[in-house]
N, C-alpha and C positions, 0 to 999 in steps of 0.2 A: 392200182389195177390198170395195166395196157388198155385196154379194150372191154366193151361190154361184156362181149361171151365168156373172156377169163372171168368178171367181174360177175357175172353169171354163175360160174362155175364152182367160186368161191360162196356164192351166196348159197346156191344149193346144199354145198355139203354140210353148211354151216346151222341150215335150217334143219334140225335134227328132225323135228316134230311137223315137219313137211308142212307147217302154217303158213308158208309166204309171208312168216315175216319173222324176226329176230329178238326172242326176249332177252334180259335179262342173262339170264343165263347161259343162251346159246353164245350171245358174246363174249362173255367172259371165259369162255370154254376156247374160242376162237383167239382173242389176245393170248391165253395160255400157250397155244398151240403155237401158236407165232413166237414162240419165247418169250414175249413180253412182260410185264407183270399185271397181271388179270387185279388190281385194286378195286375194290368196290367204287371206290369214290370216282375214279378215273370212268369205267362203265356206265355210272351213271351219266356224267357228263358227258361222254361221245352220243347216249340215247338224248340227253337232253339239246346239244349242238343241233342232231340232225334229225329231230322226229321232228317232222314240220305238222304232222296232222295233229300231234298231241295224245298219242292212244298209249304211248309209254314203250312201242315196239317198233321196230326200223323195219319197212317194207322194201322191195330191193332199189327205188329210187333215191330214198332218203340212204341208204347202205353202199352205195355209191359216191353217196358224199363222204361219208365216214371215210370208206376204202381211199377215195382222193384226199381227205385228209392227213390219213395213217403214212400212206405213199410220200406224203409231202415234209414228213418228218416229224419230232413231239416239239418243236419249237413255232409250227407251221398254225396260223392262226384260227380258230373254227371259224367257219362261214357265215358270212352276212348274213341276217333274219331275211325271208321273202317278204 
Protein backbone atom coordinates (compact mmCIF):
# COMPACT_ATOMS: atom_id res chain seq x y z
CA UNK A 1 0.00 0.00 0.00
CA UNK A 2 1.58 3.62 -1.15
CA UNK A 3 0.06 5.52 1.53
CA UNK A 4 -2.29 5.59 4.42
CA UNK A 5 -5.34 6.72 2.67
CA UNK A 6 -4.99 3.96 -0.16
CA UNK A 7 -4.26 1.69 2.83
CA UNK A 8 -7.36 3.16 4.23
CA UNK A 9 -9.32 2.73 1.44
CA UNK A 10 -8.53 -0.91 1.01
CA UNK A 11 -9.22 -1.44 4.63
CA UNK A 12 -12.67 -0.12 4.34
CA UNK A 13 -13.86 -2.02 1.58
CA UNK A 14 -12.43 -4.96 2.95
CA UNK A 15 -14.20 -4.54 6.27
CA UNK A 16 -17.63 -5.92 5.10
CA UNK A 17 -19.28 -5.86 8.46
CA UNK A 18 -18.04 -2.24 9.09
CA UNK A 19 -16.32 -3.68 12.57
CA UNK A 20 -13.05 -1.68 12.24
CA UNK A 21 -11.41 -4.71 12.03
CA UNK A 22 -10.87 -7.72 9.81
CA UNK A 23 -11.94 -11.36 10.60
CA UNK A 24 -11.18 -14.38 9.31
CA UNK A 25 -13.07 -14.19 6.63
CA UNK A 26 -13.20 -10.84 5.48
CA UNK A 27 -9.44 -11.69 4.73
CA UNK A 28 -9.77 -14.52 2.90
CA UNK A 29 -12.31 -13.02 0.80
CA UNK A 30 -9.69 -10.06 0.26
CA UNK A 31 -6.53 -12.59 -0.68
CA UNK A 32 -9.33 -13.99 -3.10
CA UNK A 33 -9.87 -10.87 -4.71
CA UNK A 34 -6.30 -10.09 -5.11
CA UNK A 35 -6.05 -13.45 -7.15
CA UNK A 36 -4.17 -15.00 -4.74
CA UNK A 37 -4.95 -18.18 -3.14
CA UNK A 38 -7.18 -17.55 -0.04
CA UNK A 39 -5.52 -21.08 2.04
CA UNK A 40 -6.76 -21.41 5.34
CA UNK A 41 -3.59 -22.02 6.52
CA UNK A 42 -1.92 -19.08 4.87
CA UNK A 43 -4.93 -16.54 6.55
CA UNK A 44 -4.37 -17.87 9.61
CA UNK A 45 -0.80 -17.05 9.72
CA UNK A 46 -0.87 -13.36 8.06
CA UNK A 47 -3.74 -12.94 11.42
CA UNK A 48 -1.19 -14.57 13.47
CA UNK A 49 2.02 -12.43 12.11
CA UNK A 50 0.28 -9.20 12.72
CA UNK A 51 -2.44 -9.28 15.34
CA UNK A 52 -0.29 -7.67 17.85
CA UNK A 53 -3.23 -7.21 20.58
CA UNK A 54 -4.20 -11.05 20.33
CA UNK A 55 -8.18 -10.68 19.70
CA UNK A 56 -7.74 -13.01 16.59
CA UNK A 57 -8.85 -9.82 14.20
CA UNK A 58 -6.54 -7.28 12.39
CA UNK A 59 -7.52 -3.62 13.29
CA UNK A 60 -6.45 -1.14 10.51
CA UNK A 61 -2.82 -0.70 12.36
CA UNK A 62 -1.88 -4.24 12.67
CA UNK A 63 -3.61 -4.43 8.45
CA UNK A 64 -1.11 -2.20 7.52
CA UNK A 65 1.55 -4.49 8.39
CA UNK A 66 -0.02 -7.29 6.71
CA UNK A 67 -0.63 -4.75 3.46
CA UNK A 68 3.34 -3.78 3.86
CA UNK A 69 4.00 -7.30 4.04
CA UNK A 70 1.78 -8.63 0.97
CA UNK A 71 3.43 -5.37 -1.02
CA UNK A 72 6.81 -6.73 -0.19
CA UNK A 73 6.23 -9.99 -1.79
CA UNK A 74 5.44 -14.09 -0.39
CA UNK A 75 9.25 -14.45 0.16
CA UNK A 76 9.16 -11.14 2.25
CA UNK A 77 9.72 -12.07 5.95
CA UNK A 78 6.65 -11.41 8.72
CA UNK A 79 7.56 -8.73 11.13
CA UNK A 80 9.50 -8.66 14.22
CA UNK A 81 7.28 -9.32 17.50
CA UNK A 82 7.02 -5.58 19.35
Amino acid sequence: MGNSASAREAFDKMDTDKSGELDFEEIKAAVAAMGEDPDDDRIRRYIEDHDTDGNGTLDFAEFEGLAAQIAAGPDAPPPEPP
